[in-house]
C-alpha positions as CSV (number, residue, x, y, z in Angstrom):
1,X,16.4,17.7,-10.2
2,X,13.4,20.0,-9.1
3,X,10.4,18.4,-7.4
4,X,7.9,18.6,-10.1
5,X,10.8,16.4,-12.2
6,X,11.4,14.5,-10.0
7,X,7.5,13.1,-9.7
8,X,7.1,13.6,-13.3
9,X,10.0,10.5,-13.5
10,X,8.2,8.8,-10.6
11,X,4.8,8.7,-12.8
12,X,6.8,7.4,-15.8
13,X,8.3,4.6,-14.5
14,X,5.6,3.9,-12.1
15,X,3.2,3.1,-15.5
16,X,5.6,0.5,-16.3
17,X,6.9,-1.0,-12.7
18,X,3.8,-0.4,-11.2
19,X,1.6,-0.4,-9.2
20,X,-0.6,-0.2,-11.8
21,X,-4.0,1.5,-12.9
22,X,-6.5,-0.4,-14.3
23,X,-5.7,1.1,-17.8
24,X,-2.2,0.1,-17.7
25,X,-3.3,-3.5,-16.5
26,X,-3.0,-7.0,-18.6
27,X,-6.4,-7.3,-19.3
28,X,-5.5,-11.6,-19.4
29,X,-3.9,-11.6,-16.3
30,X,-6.2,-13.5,-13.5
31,X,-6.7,-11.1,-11.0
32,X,-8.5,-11.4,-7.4
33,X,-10.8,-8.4,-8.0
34,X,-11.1,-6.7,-4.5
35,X,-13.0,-3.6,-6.0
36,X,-10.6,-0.6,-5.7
37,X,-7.3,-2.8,-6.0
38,X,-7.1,-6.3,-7.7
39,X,-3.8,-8.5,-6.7
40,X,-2.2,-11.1,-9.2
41,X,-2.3,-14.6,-7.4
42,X,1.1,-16.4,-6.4
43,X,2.3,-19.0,-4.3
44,X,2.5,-18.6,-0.8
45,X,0.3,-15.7,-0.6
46,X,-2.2,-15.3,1.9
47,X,-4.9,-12.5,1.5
48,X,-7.0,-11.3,4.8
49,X,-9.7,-8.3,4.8
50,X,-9.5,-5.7,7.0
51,X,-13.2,-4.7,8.3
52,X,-13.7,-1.7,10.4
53,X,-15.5,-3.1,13.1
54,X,-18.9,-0.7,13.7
55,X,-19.8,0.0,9.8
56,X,-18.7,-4.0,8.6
57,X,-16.7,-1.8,5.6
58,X,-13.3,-3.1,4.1
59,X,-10.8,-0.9,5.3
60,X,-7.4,-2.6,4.1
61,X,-6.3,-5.7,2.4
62,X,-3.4,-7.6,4.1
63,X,-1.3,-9.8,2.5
64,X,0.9,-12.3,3.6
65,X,3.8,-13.4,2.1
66,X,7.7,-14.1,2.4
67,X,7.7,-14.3,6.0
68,X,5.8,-10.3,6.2
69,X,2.7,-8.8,5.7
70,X,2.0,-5.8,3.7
71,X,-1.2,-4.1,3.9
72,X,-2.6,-2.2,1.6
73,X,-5.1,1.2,1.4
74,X,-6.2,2.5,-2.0
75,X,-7.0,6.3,-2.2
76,X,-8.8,9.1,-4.2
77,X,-6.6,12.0,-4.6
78,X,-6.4,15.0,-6.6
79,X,-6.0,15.2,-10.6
80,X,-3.3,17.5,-10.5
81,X,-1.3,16.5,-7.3
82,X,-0.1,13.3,-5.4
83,X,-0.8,12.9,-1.5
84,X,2.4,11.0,-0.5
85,X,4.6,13.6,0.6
86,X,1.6,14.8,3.0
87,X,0.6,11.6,4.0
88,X,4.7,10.7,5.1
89,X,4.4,13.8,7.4
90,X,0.8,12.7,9.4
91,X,2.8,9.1,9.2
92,X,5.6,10.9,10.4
93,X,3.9,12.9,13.0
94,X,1.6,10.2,14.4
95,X,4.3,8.0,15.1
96,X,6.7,10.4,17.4
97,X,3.4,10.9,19.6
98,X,3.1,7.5,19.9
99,X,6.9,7.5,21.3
100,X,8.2,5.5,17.9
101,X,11.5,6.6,15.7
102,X,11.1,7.1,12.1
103,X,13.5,7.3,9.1
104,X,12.6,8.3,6.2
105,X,15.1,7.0,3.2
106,X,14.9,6.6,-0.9
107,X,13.8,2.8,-1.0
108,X,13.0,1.0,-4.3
109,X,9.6,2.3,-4.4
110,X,10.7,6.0,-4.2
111,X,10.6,7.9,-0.7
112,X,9.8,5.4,2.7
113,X,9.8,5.5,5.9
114,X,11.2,2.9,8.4
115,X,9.5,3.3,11.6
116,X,10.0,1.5,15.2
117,X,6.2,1.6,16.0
118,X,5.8,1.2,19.8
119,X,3.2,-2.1,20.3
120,X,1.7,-3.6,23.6
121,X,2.7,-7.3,23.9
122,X,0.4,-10.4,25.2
123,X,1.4,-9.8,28.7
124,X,1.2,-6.1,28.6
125,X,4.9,-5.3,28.2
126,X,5.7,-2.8,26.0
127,X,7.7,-3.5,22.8
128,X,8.6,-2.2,19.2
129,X,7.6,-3.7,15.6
130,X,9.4,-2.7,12.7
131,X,7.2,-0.9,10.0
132,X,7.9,0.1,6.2
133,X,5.6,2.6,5.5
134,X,5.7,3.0,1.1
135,X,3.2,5.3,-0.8
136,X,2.8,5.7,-4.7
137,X,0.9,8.1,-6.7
138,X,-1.4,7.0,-9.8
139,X,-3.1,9.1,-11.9
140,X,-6.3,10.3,-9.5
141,X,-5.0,7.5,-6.8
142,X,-2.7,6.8,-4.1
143,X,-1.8,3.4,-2.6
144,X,-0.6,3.3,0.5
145,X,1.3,0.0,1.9
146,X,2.7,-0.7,5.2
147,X,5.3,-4.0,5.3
148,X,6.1,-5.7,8.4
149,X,7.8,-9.0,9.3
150,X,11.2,-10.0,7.5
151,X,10.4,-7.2,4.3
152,X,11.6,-4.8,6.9
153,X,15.2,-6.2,7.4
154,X,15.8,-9.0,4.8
155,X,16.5,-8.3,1.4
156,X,15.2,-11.1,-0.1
157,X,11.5,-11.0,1.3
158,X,12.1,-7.1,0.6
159,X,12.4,-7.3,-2.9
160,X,9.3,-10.1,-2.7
161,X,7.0,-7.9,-0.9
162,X,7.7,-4.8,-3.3
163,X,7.3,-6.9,-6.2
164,X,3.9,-7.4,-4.6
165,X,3.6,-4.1,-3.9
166,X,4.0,-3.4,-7.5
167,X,2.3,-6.2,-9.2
168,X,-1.2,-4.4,-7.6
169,X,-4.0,-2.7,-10.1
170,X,-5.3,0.4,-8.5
171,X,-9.1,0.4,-10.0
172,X,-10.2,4.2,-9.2
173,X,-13.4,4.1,-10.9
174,X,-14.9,7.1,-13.3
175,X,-16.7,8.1,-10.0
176,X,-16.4,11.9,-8.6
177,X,-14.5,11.2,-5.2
178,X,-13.3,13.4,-2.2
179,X,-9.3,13.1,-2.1
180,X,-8.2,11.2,0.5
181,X,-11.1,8.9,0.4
182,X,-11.0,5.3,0.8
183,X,-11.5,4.0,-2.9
184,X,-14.0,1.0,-1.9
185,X,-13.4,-2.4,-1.2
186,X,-14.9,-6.0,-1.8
187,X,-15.0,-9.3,-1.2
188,X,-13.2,-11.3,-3.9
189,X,-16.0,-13.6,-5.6
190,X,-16.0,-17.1,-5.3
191,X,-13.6,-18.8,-7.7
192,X,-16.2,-20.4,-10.3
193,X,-18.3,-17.2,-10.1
194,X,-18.3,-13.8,-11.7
């Protein structure tokens, strides 16, 4: 199957699998609306905003659930072309410098990589986390999600976490946007308000 087939079946069943874009989404459902992605609520989950420190922007949302965490990073890209082969490269790349292995392997979600990210323990030691790094690519969007905990090695909180993964609304917005851009964040509102 050439490439260009091969993404062109990756689109298709991605419209009805998921992750979603805000056309494709159940307009009933009750979201948490984050701005450029909106997650369906379940038990057990845990949602955390990730705030880049000098500019008080959201940079990611993490969510917790099954025993991981899977973060998530919604991003303009290009009408015509997806950005997840490049991005697995730079992933790629960015982790040997670091001294970490990577893998990359056809997972569920389509192409992955399963990384050994080298990490800096409470006393200092050094150690190594286990990282799944999974990317799709929406029409004018890519998410980008990184799983950690038991998703990376237990089956069961696997196939929760991509369920997750998959249940998520990308909302890109009619805006014009550089590729590669962060597609922006929110705070959810308070329940009771809107």
């Amino acid at each position: 199957m050439s490439d260009a087939l091969e993404s062109s079946a990756a689109r298709t069943d991605r419209a009805t699998t998921g992750p979603f874009d805000e056309s494709e989404a159940n307009p009933v459902r009750p979201y948490i609306d984050l701005g450029g992605i909106k997650v369906l609520p379940r038990e057990g989950l845990n949602l955390r905003l990730e705030v880049e420190e000098q500019t008080k922007r959201i940079v990611a949302v993490g969510l917790d659930f099954a025993d991981s965490t899977l973060q998530v990073q919604p991003f303009a890209a290009p009408r015509t072309s997806g950005l997840w082969d490049e991005t697995r490269q730079q992933i790629r790349e960015q982790i040997r410098g670091q001294g970490g292995r990577v893998e990359e392997r056809e997972g569920p979600l389509g192409p992955e990589l399963l990384a050994e990210v080298p990490v800096a323990g409470a006393d200092g030691a050094a150690g190594k986390r286990l990282a799944r790094f999974v990317g799709v690519d929406g029409p004018r969007w890519f998410l980008r999600g990184v799983m950690g905990g038991a998703a990376t090695s237990d089956v069961d909180a696997a196939a929760a976490v991509e369920d997750l993964f998959r249940s998520i609304v990308v909302v890109r917005g009619g805006s014009p946007m550089p590729p590669r851009d962060l597609i922006p964040l929110k705070m959810p509102a308070a329940p009771g308000t809107a």
